[in-house]
N, C-alpha and C positions, 0 to 999 in steps of 0.2 A: 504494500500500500504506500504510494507518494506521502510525502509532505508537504501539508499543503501552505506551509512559511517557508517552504525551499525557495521558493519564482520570488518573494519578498525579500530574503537573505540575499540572492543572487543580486538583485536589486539593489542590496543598502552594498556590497562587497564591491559593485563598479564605482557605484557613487562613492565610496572611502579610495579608490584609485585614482578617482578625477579627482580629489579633494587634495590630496597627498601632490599628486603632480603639479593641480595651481597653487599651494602653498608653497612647494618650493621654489617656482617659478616666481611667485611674491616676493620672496626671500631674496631670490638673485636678485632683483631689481634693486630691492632694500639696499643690497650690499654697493650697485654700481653708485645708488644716492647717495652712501657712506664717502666711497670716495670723492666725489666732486664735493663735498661737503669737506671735507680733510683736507683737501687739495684747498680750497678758499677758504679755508678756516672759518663756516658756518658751521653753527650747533648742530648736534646730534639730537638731543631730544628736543622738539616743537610741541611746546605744550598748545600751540593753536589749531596744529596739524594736527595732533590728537582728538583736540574735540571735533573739530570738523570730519574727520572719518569716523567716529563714534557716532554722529549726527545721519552722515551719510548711510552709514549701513543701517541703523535703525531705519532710517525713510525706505530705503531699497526693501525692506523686509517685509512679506507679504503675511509671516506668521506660518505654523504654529508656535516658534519660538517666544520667548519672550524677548524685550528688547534688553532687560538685565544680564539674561543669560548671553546674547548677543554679545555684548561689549565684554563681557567677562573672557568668551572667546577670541575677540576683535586685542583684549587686551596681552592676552600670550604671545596671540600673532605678532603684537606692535612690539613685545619685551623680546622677541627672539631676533627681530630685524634692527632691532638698536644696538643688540650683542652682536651681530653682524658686523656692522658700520661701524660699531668703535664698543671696548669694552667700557662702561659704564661703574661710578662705583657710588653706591649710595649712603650716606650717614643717614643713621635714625639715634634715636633714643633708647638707649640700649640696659639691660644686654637681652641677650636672645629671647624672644616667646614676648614682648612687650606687646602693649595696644599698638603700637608707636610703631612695631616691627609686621605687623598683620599690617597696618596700611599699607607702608612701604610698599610691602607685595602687591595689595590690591594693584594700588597707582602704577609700580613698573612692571609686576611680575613676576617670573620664575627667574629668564634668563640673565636677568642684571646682578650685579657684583652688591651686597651687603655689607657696613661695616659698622657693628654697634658700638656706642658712641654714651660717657657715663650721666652728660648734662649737655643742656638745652645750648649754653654757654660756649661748649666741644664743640659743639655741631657747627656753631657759626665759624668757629676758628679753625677749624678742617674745611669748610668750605672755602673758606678766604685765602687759607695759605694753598689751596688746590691740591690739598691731602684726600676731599673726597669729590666729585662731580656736584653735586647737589644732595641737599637736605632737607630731612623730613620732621618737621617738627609740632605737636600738639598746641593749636593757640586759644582752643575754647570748647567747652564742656555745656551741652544743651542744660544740663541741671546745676552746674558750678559756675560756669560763665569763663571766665579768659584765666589764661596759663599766663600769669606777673609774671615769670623769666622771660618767656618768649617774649611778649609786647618790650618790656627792658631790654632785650638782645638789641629790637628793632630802630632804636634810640641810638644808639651806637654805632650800628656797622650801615655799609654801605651794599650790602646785599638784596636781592629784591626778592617778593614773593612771585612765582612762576608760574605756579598753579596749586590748587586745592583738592583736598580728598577728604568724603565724611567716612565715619566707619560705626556701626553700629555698635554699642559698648551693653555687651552681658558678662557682670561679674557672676563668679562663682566662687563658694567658700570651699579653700583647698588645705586638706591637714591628711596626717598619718593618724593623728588623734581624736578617740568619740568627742563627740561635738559636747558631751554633755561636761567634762574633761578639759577644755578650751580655755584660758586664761589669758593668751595674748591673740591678737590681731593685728599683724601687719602687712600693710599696704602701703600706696603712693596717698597723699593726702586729700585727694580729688576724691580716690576711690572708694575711701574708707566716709569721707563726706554722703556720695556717691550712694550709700548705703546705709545710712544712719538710722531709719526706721526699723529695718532688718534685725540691726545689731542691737538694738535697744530691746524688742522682743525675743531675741532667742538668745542673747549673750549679754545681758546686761552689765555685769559683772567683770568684764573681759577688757584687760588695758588695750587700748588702741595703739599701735606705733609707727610712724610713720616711718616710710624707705625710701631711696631713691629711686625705684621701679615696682612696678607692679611682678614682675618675673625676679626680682631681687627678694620681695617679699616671700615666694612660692621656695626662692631657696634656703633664706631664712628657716620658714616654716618646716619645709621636707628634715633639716637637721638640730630639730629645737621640739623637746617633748611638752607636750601644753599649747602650743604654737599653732596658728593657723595662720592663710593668707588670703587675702582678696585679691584675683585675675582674674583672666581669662583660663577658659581651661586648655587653649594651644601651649599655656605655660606648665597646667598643670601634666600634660601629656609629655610637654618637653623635660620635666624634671622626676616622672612616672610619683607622681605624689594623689593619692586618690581625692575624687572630688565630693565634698558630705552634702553641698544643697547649690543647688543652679538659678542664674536668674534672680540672684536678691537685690538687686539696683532699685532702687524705691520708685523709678520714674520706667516705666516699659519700653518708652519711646528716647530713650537715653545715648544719643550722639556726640562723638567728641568729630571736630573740624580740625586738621592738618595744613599744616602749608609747608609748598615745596621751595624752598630758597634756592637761588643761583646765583652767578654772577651778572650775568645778563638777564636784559628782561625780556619779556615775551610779547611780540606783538598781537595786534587786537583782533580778534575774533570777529566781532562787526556784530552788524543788525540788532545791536542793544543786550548781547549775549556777554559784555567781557565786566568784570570789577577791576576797580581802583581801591586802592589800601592808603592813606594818609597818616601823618602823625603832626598836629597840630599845637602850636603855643600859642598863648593870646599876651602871654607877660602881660607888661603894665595895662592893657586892656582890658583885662580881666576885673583890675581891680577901680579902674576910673569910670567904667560903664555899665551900667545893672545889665542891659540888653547885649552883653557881650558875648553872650554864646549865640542867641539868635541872629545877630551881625552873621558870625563865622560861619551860620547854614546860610543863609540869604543867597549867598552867589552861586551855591549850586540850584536850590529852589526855585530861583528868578529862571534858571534855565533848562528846566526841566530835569534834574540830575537827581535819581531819586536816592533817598539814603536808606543804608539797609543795617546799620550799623553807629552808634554812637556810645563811646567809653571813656572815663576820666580815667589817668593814673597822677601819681603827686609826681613831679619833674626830679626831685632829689634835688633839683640847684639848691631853692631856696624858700624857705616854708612858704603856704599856702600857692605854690606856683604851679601848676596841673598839665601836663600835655594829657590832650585827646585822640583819640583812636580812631577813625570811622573808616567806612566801605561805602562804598558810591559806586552808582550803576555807569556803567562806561570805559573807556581806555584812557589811558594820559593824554594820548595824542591825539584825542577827540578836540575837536573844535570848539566846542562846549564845556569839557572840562575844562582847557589848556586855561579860556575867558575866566574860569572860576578861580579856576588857583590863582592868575595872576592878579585878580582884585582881594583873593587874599591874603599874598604876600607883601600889600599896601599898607597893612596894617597889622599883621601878623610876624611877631621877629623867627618864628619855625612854621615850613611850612614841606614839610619831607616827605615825597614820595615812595612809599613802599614796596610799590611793585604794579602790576595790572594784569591781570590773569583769567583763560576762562569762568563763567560761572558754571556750577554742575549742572551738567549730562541727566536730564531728565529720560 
């Protein structure tokens, strides 16, 4: 008696020859763009290039797929043609098994080069002295809100934001020991925030400690009787330390937002798809004019420039003295931006550009 999924199999076994043949066919091409790109000293990773092929194949796509799963695929392809073109090496926040290192991959990949990295601080100084290609770095937490080192790094260096990656955040509580037994908890201090309802019902009792990683935690804990950690469980698998309850993040829908640093920045996407990143001082304006934050929106609002993003930190100069953070919809080199900054650097003694980079890939 036939099979009657034999004519189907036979089917999906050509279609994986033609798939196999245009991949690498893909690939060579990747590799002739590597060179003219080496050869003129253009970048290797185009974060505009990116979203616009992420764009494209979604539209091309008739379905069943999804268009998640799509880009997830689209994203291999793109990590293995940049490994072509030029070896790549990425700083995250390290060490291994981090939220910080799950993005990483999302954003480039399998085939790029990793290199974990022990502070936010490292990362920018490995990118700058060109110890790594670009960095990956945490700058805000949908239930904590902004990562202070990172916005502090941005103060300082000359490096720009390239593009951006969210990554879904499910902590889990990882020990060798019953839970009932549990005396310490350590984590990164977002994450243990991160979860605060959790711990207050099933661990009341339990000193909280903060680490400089979530995967630093898990290793803590794997060699610490009493001990537990809060990660992911790609930490708790990387360190083979069992996982006692999943999913205690007090908010469901619990996102932390990345930004990729470079040296160069990334040109603009277009049709109202790219963000700009600022860091703003108003100094003595601040303190001469009650209306002096409403001033500092005005020239983007006058011009249509919407803002998606507004944050105070204190400057460090000199008390009461504040730089702001914000995100606006556009490229730098938009017509409309460029009129804003420049009316307010009229009146503004900082007025620094952070970067301008895709916004996400819906």
């Amino acid at each position: 008696m036939s099979d009657p999924l034999q004519p189907i199999r036979d089917q999906i076994d050509a279609h994986d020859r033609q798939i196999v043949e245009l991949l690498n066919s893909r690939l060579a091409l990747a590799a002739e763009i590597g060179k003219l790109k080496r050869d003129s000293g253009g970048q290797i990773y185009v974060p505009e290039r990116e979203d616009a092929v992420f764009r494209k194949v979604t539209r091309l796509s008739q379905g069943p797929i999804k268009p998640e799963a799509l880009q997830a695929i689209y994203r291999e392809i793109m990590s293995a043609a940049i490994a072509l073109e030029k070896p790549l090496l990425i700083a995250y926040l390290g060490p291994e098994a981090t939220y910080t290192h799950a993005a990483a991959i999302k954003k480039f990949g399998a085939s790029v080069d990793y290199t974990a990295i022990a502070t936010i601080a490292d990362i920018f100084t490995a990118v700058e002295k060109g110890e790594a290609d670009y960095g990956l770095i945490p700058i805000e937490n949908s239930t904590e809100g902004s990562v202070r080192e990172a916005l502090d790094s941005f103060v300082e260096s000359d490096l720009k934001v390239v593009a951006q990656v969210v990554l879904e955040i499910n902590h889990a509580l990882i020990s060798a020991t019953p839970l009932a037994q549990i005396e310490k908890v350590y984590s990164k201090d977002q994450a243990l925030a991160q979860c605060r309802h959790w711990l207050q019902r099933h661990l009341p009792h339990a000193q909280l400690i903060d680490t400089s990683s979530t995967a630093r935690a898990v290793q803590i804990a794997k060699d610490t009787p009493g001990a537990a950690a809060i990660a992911a469980e790609l930490a708790a698998q990387h360190q083979d330390v069992p996982v006692l309850a999943r999913g205690i993040q007090d908010q469901t829908d619990n996102t932390t937002r990345f930004f990729v640093i470079g040296k160069k920045a990334s040109g603009p996407v277009g049709g109202g798809r790219d963000l700009t990143s600022l860091v703003i001082s108003l100094g003595d304006e601040a303190a001469s004019h009650s209306g002096s934050l409403l001033r500092m929106l005005k020239p983007f609002g006058e011009r249509g420039i919407n803002l998606s993003k507004v944050e105070s930190r204190p400057s460090k100069r000199r008390p009461w003295d504040y730089l702001f953070f914000i995100d606006v919809s556009g490229h730098y080199d938009d017509p409309a931006m460029k009129a804003a900054i420049a009316e307010l650097k009229q009146f503004c003694p900082l007025v620094k550009w952070l970067g301008s980079y895709p916004a996400l890939t819906r």
